[in-house]
N, C-alpha and C positions, 0 to 999 in steps of 0.2 A: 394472281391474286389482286392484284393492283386494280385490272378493268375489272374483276367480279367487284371491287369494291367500288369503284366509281359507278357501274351498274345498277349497286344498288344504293348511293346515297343518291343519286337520280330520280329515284321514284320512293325512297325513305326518308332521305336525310343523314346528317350524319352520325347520329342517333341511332341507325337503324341497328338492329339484335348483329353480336359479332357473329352468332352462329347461321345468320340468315350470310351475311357472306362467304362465311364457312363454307356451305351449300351452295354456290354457286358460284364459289372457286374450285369446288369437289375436291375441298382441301379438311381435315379435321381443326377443332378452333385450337388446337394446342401448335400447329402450324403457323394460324395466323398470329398468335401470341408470341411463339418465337424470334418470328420476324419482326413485328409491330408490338411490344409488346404495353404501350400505352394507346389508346383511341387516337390519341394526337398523334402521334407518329402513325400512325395508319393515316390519317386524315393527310397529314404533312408530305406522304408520301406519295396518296392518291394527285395531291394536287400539282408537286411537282414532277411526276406523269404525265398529266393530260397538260404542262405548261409545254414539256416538253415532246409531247406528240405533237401540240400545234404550233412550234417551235417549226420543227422537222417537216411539217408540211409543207410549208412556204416555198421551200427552194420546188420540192417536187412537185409541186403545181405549176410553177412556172414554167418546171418544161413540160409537163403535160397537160395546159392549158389551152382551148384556142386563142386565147390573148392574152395578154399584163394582163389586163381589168377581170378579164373570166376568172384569172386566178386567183384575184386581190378578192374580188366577190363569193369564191368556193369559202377562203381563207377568212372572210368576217364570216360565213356561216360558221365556220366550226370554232372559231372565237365565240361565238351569239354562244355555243354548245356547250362550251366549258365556262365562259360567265354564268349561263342560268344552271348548272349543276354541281354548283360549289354550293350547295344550300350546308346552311349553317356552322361554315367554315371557321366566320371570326367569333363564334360560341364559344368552336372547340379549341380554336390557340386565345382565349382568353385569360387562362394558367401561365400562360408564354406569350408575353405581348412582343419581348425580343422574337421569337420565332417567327411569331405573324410580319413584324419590319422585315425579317431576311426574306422571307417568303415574296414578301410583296416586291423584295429587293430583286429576286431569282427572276420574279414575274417581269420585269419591265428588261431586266439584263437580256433575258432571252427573247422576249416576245416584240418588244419596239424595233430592233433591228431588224426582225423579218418585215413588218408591216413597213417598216423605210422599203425595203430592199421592192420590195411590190409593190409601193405608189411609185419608187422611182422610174420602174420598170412601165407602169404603164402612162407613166409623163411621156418617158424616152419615144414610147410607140404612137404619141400625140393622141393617145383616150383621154388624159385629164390634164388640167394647167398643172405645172410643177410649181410647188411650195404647199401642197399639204401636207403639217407634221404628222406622222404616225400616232405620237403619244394624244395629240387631240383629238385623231380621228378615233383615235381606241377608247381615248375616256368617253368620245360622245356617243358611242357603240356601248359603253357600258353605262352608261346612265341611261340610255334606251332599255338596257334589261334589267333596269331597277324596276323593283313592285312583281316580277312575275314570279318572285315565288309566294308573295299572297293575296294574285288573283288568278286564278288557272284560265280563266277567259283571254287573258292577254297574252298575246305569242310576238314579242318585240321584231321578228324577223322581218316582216311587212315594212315597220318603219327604218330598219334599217336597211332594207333595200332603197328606200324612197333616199335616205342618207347618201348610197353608195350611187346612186344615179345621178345626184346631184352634182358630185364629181365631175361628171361627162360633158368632155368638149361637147357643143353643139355642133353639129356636123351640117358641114355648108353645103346648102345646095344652087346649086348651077344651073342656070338655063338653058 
């Protein structure tokens, strides 16, 4: 139910009709009421989800990466994926502005130590100088995906490649 629901605030919002993710959880809405049975806690849910999918990523990229950096670079894309698909999140914990702090609390508990663990990782392997904070490089990754939910022309991932390059030893060459 969770990814039908992030599925569809994706391409809806969080807004979207309960029974349209009803439909594409091929669940009835009296299920999803059960479970969730205010929007916000569906929303709250969806989001501490997808904190914790790309939580869980981190470590498994790094062994199945060809480098630190490949991994640290998979791992802002699907960061880029979950910033620009929390559309209109702080609407819906507006009822609950403590919720929205834990929320945002959950967010940085979980998500900043992965993004340490993957710069450190690819300092160690001499891809980047050691001393970028994760929480700065995650804010400057999310004020890159400010404005794209209103203008669909802009697809932040480009600049944030140019970001994650920036990182990169120069690599010496030799005569």
């Amino acid at each position: 139910m969770l990814t039908a629901a992030a599925a569809v605030f994706v391409t809806s919002g969080v807004d979207a009709p309960i029974r349209r993710i009803a439909a594409e959880a091929g669940v009835g809405m009296g299920t999803i009421y059960r479970h969730f049975p205010t929007r916000a806690d569906l929303v709250v849910a969806v989001y501490r989800h997808q904190v914790d999918a790309c939580a869980e990523a981190g470590p498994r990229l790094l062994d199945s990466a060809d480098s630190p950096f490949a991994a640290l670079r998979e791992w802002a894309d699907l960061f880029v994926d979950f910033l620009v698909t929390k559309h209109g999140l702080a609407n819906a914990m507006q009822s609950n502005s403590g919720g929205f702090e834990a929320l945002h609390a959950y967010f940085l508990d979980r998500l900043v130590p992965v993004c340490e663990q993957l710069l450190d990782a690819a300092a160690e392997a001499g891809e980047i100088d050691p001393g970028t904070r994760a929480y700065e490089l995650m804010r400057g990754i999310g004020n890159l995906c400010v404005g794209r939910d209103s203008d669909p022309r802009y697809d932040p991932r480009r600049l944030v490649d140019l970001l994650l390059k920036g990182l990169l030893r120069p690599r010496s060459t030799s005569a």
